[in-house]
FIZA-90387 format. One line per field, with one value per residue: z, y, x of N, C-alpha, C in turn; residue in three letters; residue number from 1. Coordinates in steps of 0.001 Angstrom, whole numbers. Atoms other than C-alpha are relative to their C-alpha. Example, Ala and Ser with C-alpha at 12.3 -4.5 7.8 and 13.67 -1.06 7.14 Angstrom:
<pts>
n.z 0,-60
n.y -1190,-1190
n.x 890,-820
ca.z 7800,7140
ca.y -4500,-1060
ca.x 12300,13670
c.z 0,730
c.y 1200,1090
c.x 900,-770
code ALA,SER
pos 1,2
</pts>
This chain:
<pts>
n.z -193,-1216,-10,-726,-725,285,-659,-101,-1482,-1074,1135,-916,-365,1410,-376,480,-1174,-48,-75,-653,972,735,-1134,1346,1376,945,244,1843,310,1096,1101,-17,803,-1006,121,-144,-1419,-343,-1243,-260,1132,-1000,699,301,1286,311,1004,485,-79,1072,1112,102,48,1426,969,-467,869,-1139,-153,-1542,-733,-1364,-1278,-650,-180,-1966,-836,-399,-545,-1066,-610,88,-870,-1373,-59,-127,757,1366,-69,1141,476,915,283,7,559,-315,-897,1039,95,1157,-157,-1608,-44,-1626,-171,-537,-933,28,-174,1243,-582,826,-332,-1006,-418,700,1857,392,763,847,530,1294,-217,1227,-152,871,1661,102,-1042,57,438,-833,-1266,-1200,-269,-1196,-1273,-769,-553,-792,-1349,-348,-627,-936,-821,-130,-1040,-1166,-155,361,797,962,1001,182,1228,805,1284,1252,820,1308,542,-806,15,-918,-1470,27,-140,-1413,-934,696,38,-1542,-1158,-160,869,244,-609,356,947,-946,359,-649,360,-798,-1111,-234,1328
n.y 221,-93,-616,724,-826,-841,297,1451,323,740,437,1569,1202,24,-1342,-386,-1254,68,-1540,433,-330,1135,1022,769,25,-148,-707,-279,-723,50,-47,764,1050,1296,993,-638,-604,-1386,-128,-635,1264,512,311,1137,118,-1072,86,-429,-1034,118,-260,-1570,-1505,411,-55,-1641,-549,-59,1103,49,1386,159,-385,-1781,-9,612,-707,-869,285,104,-1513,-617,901,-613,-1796,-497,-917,527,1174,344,1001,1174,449,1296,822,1693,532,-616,-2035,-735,-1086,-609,-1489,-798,-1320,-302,-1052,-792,-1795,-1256,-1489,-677,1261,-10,1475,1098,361,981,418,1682,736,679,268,805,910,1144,-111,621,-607,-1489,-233,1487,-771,737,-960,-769,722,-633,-1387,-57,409,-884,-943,374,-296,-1749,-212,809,-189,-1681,-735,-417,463,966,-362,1212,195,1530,-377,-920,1123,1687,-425,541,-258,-1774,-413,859,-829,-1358,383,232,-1293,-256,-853,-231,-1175,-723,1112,924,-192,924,-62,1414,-446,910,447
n.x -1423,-396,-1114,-865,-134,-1180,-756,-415,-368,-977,-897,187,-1222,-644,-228,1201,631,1107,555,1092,1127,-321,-142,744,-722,369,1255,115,576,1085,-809,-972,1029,-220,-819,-1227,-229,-845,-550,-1064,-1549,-1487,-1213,272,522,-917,61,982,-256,-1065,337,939,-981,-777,834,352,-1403,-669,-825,-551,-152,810,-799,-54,1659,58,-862,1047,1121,-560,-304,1073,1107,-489,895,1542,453,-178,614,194,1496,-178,1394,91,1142,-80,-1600,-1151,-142,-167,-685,-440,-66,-737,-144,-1324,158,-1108,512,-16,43,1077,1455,-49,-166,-517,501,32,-883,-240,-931,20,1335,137,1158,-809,921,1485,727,57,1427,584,387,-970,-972,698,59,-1463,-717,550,-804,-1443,1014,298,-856,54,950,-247,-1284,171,-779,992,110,-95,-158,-353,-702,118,-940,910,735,1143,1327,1048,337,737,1730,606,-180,1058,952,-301,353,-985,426,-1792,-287,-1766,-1299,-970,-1149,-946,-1131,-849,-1077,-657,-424
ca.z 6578,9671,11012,11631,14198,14752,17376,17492,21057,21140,18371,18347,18584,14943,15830,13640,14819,15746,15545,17527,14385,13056,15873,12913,9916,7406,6109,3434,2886,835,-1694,-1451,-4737,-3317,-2913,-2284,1041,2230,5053,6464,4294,5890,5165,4058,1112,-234,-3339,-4363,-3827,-5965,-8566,-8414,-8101,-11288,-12922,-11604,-13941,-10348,-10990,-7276,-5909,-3253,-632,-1024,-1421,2315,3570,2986,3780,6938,7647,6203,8686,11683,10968,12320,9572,6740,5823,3471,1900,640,-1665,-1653,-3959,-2675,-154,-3335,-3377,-6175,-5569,-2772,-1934,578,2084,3745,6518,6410,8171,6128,7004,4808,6530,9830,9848,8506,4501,3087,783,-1854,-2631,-4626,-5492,-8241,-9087,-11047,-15101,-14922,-11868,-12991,-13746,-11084,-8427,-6475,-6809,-5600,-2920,-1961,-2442,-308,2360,1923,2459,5274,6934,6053,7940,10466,10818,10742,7700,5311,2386,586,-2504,-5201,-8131,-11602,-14347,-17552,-19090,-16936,-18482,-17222,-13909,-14398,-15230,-12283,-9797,-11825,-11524,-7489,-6624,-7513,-9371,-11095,-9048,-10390,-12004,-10170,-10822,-9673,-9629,-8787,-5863,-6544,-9334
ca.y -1365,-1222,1519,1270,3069,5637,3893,482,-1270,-4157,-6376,-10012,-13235,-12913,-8628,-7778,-4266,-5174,-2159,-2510,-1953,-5352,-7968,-9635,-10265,-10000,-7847,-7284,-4129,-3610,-2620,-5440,-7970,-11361,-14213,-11327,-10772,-7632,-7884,-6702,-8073,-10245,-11325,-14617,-12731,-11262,-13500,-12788,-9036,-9488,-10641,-7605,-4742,-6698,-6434,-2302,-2031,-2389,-5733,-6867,-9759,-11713,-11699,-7486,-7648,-9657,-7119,-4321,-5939,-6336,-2925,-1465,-3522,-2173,1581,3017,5261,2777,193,-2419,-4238,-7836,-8468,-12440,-14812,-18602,-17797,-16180,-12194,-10645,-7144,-4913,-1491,535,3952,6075,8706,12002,15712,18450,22003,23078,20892,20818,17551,14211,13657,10508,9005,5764,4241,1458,182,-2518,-5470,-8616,-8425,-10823,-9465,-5451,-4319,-6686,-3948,-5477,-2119,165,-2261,-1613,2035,2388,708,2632,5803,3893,4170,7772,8453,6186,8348,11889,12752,15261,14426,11302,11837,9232,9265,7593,7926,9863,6366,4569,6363,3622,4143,8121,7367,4427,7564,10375,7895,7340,11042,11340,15137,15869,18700,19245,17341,14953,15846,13026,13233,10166,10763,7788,7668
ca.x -12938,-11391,-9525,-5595,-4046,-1448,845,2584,1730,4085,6356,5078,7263,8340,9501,7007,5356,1922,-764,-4125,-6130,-4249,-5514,-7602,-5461,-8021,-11069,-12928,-15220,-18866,-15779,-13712,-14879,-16037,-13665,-10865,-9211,-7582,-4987,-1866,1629,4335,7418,6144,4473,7825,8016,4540,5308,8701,6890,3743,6649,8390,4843,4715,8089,10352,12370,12828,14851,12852,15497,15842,11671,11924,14520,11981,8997,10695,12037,8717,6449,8641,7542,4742,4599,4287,1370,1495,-1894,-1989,-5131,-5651,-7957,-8105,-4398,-2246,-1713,-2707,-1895,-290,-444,1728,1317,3627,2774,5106,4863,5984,6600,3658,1006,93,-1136,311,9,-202,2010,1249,4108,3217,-231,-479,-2899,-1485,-2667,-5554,-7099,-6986,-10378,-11729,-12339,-9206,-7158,-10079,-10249,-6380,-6474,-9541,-7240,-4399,-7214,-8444,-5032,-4275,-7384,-6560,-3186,-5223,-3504,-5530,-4444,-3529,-1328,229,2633,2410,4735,3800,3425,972,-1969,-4266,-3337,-4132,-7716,-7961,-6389,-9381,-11655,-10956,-11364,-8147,-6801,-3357,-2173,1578,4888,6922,10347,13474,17040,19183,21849,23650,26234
c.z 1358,419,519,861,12,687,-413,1546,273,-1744,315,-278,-1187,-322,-1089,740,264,250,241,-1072,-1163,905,-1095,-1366,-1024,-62,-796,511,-1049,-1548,-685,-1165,517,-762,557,1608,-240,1454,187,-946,965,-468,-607,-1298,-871,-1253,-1030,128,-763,-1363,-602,-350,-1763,-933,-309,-1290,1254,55,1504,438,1185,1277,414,779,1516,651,357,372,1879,1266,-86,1268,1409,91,193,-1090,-1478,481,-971,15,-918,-703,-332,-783,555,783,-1215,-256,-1468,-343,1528,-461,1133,20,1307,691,-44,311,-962,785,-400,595,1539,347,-937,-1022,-111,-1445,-1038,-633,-1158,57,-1521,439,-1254,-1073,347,952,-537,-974,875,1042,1212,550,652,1091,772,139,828,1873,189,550,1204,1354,496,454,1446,727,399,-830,-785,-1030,-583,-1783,-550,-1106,-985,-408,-895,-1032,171,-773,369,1238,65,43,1579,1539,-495,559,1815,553,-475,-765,-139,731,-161,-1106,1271,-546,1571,-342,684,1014,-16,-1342,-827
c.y 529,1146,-315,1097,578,-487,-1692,-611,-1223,-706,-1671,-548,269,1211,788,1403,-237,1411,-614,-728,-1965,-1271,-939,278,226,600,444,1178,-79,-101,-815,-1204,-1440,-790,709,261,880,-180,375,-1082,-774,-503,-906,517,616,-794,258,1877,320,19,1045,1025,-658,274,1749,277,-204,-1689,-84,-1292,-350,489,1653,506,-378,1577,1157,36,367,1337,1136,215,86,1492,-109,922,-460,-1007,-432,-1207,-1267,345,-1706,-500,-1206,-64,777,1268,-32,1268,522,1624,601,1665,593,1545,1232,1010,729,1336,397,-249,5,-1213,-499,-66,-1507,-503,-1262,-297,-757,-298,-700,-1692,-1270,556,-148,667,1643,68,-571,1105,-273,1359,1633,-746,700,1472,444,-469,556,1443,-391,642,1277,518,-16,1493,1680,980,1073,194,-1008,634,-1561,1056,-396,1101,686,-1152,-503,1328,-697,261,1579,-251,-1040,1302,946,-1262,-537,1386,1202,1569,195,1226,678,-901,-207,206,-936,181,-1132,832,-803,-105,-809
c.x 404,1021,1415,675,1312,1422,235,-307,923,303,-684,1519,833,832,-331,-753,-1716,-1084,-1017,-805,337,-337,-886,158,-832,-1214,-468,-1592,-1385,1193,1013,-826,-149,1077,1751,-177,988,755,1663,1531,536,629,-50,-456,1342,-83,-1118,207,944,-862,-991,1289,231,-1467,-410,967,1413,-184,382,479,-813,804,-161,-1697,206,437,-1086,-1495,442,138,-1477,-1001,453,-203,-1397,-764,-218,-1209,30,-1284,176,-1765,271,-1103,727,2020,704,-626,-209,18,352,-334,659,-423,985,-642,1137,-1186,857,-141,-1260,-1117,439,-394,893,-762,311,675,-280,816,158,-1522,197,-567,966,-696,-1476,-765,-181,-1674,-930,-862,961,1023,-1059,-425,1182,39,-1606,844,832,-785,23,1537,344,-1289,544,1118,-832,508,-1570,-72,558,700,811,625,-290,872,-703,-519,-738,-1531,-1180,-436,-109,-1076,-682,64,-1463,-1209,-705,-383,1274,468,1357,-216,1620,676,656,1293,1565,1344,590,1493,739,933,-26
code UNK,UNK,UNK,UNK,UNK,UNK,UNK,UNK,UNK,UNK,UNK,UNK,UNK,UNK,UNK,UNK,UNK,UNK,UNK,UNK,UNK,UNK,UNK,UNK,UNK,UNK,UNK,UNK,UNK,UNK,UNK,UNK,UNK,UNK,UNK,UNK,UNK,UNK,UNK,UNK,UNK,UNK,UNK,UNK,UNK,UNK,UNK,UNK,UNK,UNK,UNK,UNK,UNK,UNK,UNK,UNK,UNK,UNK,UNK,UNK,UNK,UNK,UNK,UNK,UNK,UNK,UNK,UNK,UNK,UNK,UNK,UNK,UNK,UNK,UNK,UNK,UNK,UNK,UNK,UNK,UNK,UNK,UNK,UNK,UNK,UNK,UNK,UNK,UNK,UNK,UNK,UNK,UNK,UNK,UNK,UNK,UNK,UNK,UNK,UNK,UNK,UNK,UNK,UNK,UNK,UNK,UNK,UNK,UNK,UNK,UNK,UNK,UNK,UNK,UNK,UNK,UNK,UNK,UNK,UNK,UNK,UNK,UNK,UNK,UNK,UNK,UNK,UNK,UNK,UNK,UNK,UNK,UNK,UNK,UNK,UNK,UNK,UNK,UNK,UNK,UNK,UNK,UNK,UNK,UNK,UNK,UNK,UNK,UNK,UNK,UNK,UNK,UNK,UNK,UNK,UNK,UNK,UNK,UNK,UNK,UNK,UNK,UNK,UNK,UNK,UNK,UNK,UNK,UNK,UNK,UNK,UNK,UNK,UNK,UNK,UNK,UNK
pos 1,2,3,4,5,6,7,8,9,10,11,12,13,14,15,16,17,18,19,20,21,22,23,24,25,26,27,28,29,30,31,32,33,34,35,36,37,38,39,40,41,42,43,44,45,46,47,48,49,50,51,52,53,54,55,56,57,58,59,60,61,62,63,64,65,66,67,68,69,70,71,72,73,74,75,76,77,78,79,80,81,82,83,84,85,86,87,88,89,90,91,92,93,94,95,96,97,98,99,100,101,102,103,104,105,106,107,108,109,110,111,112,113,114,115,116,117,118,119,120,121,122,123,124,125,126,127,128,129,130,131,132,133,134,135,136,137,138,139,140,141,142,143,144,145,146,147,148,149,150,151,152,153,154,155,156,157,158,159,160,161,162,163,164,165,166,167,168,169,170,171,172,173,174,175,176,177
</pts>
């Protein structure tokens, strides 16, 4: 897998943030299962991304889905992963760069990371979170953390079974009345 890099050098025609490490849209890894491609999102995939989030539990209109593809894909500090069979996504994964008082380097963040139904078990989602790794590398972060709910117990043993190690509770409060 290819590494991606820490800077943006220029926006193409579309103002899109282009990153070196992206000059060849697609790539697939020993880890990547055949027939699947791995490459950077774009706004073009936002209804296929609507419907993944809606399959995460995160109902998403396309249009809002666009908006943040959009805004996402203009940070340097954000990457998002298509996985593809035969041209149609069948999961994404984003990660999210952040410093921190605590940490002297950059930590790594996964946002979202989900695989359509049929496809899960496939090897398509340790494909994506190998890429989201890849990045947080890329970034010099030194550690790479993720969320799940207390429900997803699947995705607990897919994170245990990645490397992955509970290390606390996630505790949320809404700010919005």
């Amino acid at each position: 897998m290819r590494r991606v890099a820490t800077r943006c050098d220029a926006r193409g025609r579309d103002g899109i943030v282009r990153h070196p490490a992206e000059e060849h849209p697609t790539s697939r890894t020993a880890a990547t299962p055949a027939g699947v491609e791995l490459r950077p999102a774009q706004p073009t995939d936002a209804p296929h991304v609507a419907e993944l989030l809606g399959e995460l539990g995160y109902p998403s209109p396309v249009d809002e889905t666009r908006r943040r593809l959009v805004r996402l894909l203009e940070s340097v500090d954000d990457r998002i992963v298509v996985a593809s069979r035969d041209g149609e996504p069948i999961g994404v994964g984003s990660v999210h760069r952040l410093n921190g008082l605590h940490d002297t380097n950059a930590i790594a963040f996964i946002t979202a990371l989900v695989v359509t139904e049929r496809e899960r078990g496939s090897g398509v989602g340790r494909a994506l979170l190998a890429a989201l790794e890849d990045a947080a590398r890329g970034w010099g972060c030194e550690r790479i953390l993720v969320t799940s709910a207390n429900r997803r117990a699947d995705a607990h043993a897919f994170y245990e079974r990645g490397g992955y190690e509970g290390t606390g509770r996630r505790f949320a409060r809404a700010l919005v009345p």
